[in-house]
Structure formats: C-alpha cells, structure tokens
C-alpha positions, 0 to 999 in steps of 0.5 A: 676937213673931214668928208661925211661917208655912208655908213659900210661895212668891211670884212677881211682875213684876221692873218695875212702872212707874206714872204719869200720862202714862207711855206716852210714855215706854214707848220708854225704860222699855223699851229695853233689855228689848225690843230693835229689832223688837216685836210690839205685840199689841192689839185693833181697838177700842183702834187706833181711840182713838189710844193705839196710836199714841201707844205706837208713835210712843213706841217708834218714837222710840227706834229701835224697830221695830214691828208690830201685830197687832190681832185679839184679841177678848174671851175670846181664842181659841186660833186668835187666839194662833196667828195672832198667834204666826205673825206673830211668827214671820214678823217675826223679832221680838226682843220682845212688847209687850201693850196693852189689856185681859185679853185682849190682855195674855193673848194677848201672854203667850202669844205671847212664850212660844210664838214665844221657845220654838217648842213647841205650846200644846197642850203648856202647858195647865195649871199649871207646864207653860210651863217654856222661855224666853220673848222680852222681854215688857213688859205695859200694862194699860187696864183696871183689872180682870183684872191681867194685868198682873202675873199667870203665867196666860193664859186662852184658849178652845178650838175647844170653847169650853172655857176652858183656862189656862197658868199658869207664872212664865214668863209673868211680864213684864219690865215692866208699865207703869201710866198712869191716863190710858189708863183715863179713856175707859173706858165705864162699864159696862166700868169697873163690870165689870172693877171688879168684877172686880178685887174678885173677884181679891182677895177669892178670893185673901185666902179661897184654900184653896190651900196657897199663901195667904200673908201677902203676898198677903192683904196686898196683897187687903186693900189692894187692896180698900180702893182698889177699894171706895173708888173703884168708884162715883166710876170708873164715875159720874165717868169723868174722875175721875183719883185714882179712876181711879189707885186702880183701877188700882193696885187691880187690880194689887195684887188681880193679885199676889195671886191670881198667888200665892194663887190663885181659886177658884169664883166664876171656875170658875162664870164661865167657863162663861158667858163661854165659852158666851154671850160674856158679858164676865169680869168681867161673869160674875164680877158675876153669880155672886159675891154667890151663891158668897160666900153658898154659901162663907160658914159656911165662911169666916166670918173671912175675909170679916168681915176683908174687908168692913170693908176693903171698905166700912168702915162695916160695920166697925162691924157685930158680927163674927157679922153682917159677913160676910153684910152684905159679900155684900149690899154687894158686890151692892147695888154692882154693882146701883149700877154699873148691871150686870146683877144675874141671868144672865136677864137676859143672855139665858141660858136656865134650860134651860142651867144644868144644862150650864152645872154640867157645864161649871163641874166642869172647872175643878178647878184653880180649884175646888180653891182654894175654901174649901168643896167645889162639886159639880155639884149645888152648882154647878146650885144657886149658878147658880139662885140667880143666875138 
C-alpha cells in the first residue's frame, strides 16, 4: 500500500565522498570541479595541526594553485567574509575550498557565492534571496557536529551581534568530502558539543512544523540519531575510537541533510543569543537549552519524540509509549552531563540579569521559530532560558 504524502521538496550536495584517508586524494576528487587557482578558507587553530598542509600538498599535486586564508574565528563574523571575499577577489580565483568546522565551511559558502556573483551580503540575509551563481565549492568538514557540510545555510554575526542566516540551494557545494581521520585530534569537549550538536539538527528536523518536514528527512534523522546515540560517549571518552569517530561523522551529515530540507527550530532560535552575546560555542549553546525546549515542546510532539528516543537510546524502546518521550529528554540530558559539558548556563558565566534580553534577542529568529511544533513567545522564551539557568 502506498500512503499519499504532500507534496516536498529535497535538496543535497551532487557528491559526497567518505573514507579514512581521503584528503590525499582531495586534488583528484576535485580536479575538475575546482579548477587551477583555490581559495582554501580555514582557521588559524586547524594550520597549526597540519591537515592544512596535508590538503594543499594534496591539491598542489595535481596542479592546483592555492591560497590560504585563515581568519575564521568561531561564530563568524560578517568582516571575516568580507576580508575573506576581497582576497578571493584579489587572487582572481576560479574556486573555494572550506576546511574545518562550521564556521569555516559557512564562511567558504559565503565566500564562493559572493566573490562568484559580486552582490553584497547585505542583500542575501534570509531565505531564498542568494539566487546567482556561485564559484566551485568543495566542503571538508573536521567536526562531526554542524553538518555544514551538506547544508544551503551559513550563519553569520552582524556588527550588532545579531545572528543572520543565507539559507539558498545555492550554497549547496559541489562536493563534501569525509574522512574520520581529520576528526581523531578533536578535543573531547569539542567532540561532546558538536556531538550534541549534531543531535540537536535531527531531533529539530524529525519534530519541524515546517510544511516542508518530509519522509526523507525523518528518514535520514532517525538514522542519524542511532549512530550518533551509539557513538556520542565512546567519541568523547576514547577520542582514538575510529568506528565511533566514522559514525559521528556520517551521523552529523545525515542529521545535516535533514534539517537542510526540514528545517530547526527553537532550540537553535534560543541558542543563538548565547553565542552571539557571551561567545559560547553553537553546540555548546544548543547542549545548555535542549532538554528545556523538548520539555517546553513535549505535549505538543509527543509521537514525535517517543519515535526518536528508542532510536536514540534503544533501551527506552522498551519504555510505554506515554513515558517515552519525557524518558528521551532526561536521557539526552543525563548525556551531555556524561559528556562533561556545562549543564546550566550559570554555569558559562551568564548572568540571570541577562535572561530577559537574551528573550528579546530569541523572538528575532522568526525563521527558525516558526518551525516549532508549539508556538515560543518572549515570555515562554524568558521561562525555557530560567529553567536552563
């Protein structure tokens, strides 16, 4: 029997490429997508490991120009695009390479569609507004966490602090290329996190109200979960673990490809104003509110979070249906506290006498807000960030 769906639509990258080792054979994977002269968009803290290196000898070897830019910090600002865009520019390069985290592979976006089109990224704040043609982009993610990899979105901070979002196909790579071997030096509060993360992307996706949540999508978080529940702890506690490190990684990109299409909701709306305001890391911000937005969220979805749980953590599968979904909040939250993450946001330096702006701040992300299954008002945002105080 087949059952009768609205109608959706699904995006993703043409190429993903995946395998231990893999970046030596970047130069070849890419060739003929990047051209002869590359921009590879970094950060100072992955040139120091030595898999800068590694990529450009990789590309240089197969004839390939390269310069590097290396100024992206966590939580990008919009001055670091430009900078990097006017060196695009200035080397009369043919392509973008992004290497790193989020941040870099959200910078490496930007910087391909705006140094391939010339407009201004004052013009392409929002959804569906990047609508020209980008240069060459291939994306290598060495975090298993934001899935940027995989996503049209790149987020970016504003010289108000405020977090603003290009979300457009365009922004889509050519290629995103996956090798677990980049991931084994992460440090394990940085695996914990972006870990977190990662879960956060799918669990938001599977439960989106966007009339765009889609049987794929939900799909791919369900699957997503099962390897990123399985391998969370064994990732953070055995950092050499290479099957654990495979899965979060795989894990990340597929929670990526779902939220690309079914997109997040309030537990990233109430995290960006901790980032963006204290410099809390995303997927630290995204640890710290999580169990309270679910709770907040849960007689709303409660189908929705019991489906996830027992992919999650499959001994709540055994839990009655009724009980499942408040058992997944405490298990998800019992997770990050065996992670070693933070578990209040006292406890990152933030002050109560900030939560009321913090509430203000959490009402602008209506594109994201609107994707929750229950409606957040300032008030409900004030009361989900005491809670997590």
């Amino acid at each position: 029997m087949t059952l009768a769906h609205d109608s959706f639509a699904f995006d993703t990258v043409p190429s993903v490429r995946f395998g231990a080792g893999c970046l030596d054979q970047i130069g070849s994977i890419a060739g003929e997508t990047v051209g002869k002269t590359c921009l590879v968009v970094t950060d100072r803290g992955l040139l120091a490991t030595g898999i800068v290196d590694q990529a450009l000898a990789a590309l240089h070897s197969c004839g390939i120009y390269c310069e590097v830019f290396d100024q992206v910090e966590a939580d990008p600002s919009e001055a670091t695009v430009l900078s990097a865009v006017a060196q695009a520019r200035a080397l009369g390069c043919n392509s973008i390479i992004g290497l790193g985290g989020g941040s870099s592979l959200d910078v490496a976006k930007l910087v391909a569609y705006l140094a391939g089109t010339g407009e201004q990224i004052s013009d392409i704040y929002g959804v569906g507004l990047a609508l020209g043609k980008r240069l060459p982009l291939v994306l290598v993610p060495t975090t298993s966490g934001t899935g940027s990899e995989v996503t049209p979105i790149a987020i970016v901070t504003t010289p108000s602090q405020e977090k603003m979002g290009v979300v457009s196909p365009a922004l889509l790579p050519d290629v995103a290329l996956l090798d677990p071997l980049l991931t084994l030096g992460l440090p394990a509060n940085i695996t914990a996190a972006t870990g977190i993360d990662a879960m956060v992307h799918a669990i938001e996706a599977y439960a989106s109200a966007s009339p765009n949540n889609n049987p794929i999508s939900r799909t791919l978080a369900l699957q997503a979960l099962r390897l990123l529940g399985g391998a969370l702890l064994r990732g953070v506690h055995q950092g050499d673990d290479l099957e654990a490190r495979s899965d979060l990684l795989i894990g990340s990109m597929l929670a990526g490809q779902a939220f690309a299409n079914s997109p997040v909701a309030a537990v990233h709306a109430l995290a960006y104003p901790i980032g963006g305001h204290f410099k809390i890391p995303h997927g630290l911000s995204n640890a710290l509110v999580l169990p309270h937005v679910l709770r907040f969220n849960i007689d709303t979805a409660p189908d929705a979070y019991a489906q996830m749980a027992s992919a999650a953590f499959p001994k709540l599968a055994d839990v009655p249906k009724a009980e499942r979904a408040a058992a997944f909040c405490n298990c998800l939250k019992g997770l990050s506290r065996s992670c070693n993450l933070p578990q209040r946001l006292r406890d990152v330096g933030i002050a109560r006498e900030a939560l009321p702006m913090m509430a203000r701040d959490a009402m602008n992300q209506t594109r994201l807000l609107i994707n929750n299954p229950r409606p957040v008002t300032e008030a409900d945002a004030l009361s989900i960030y005491e809670a997590a105080w």
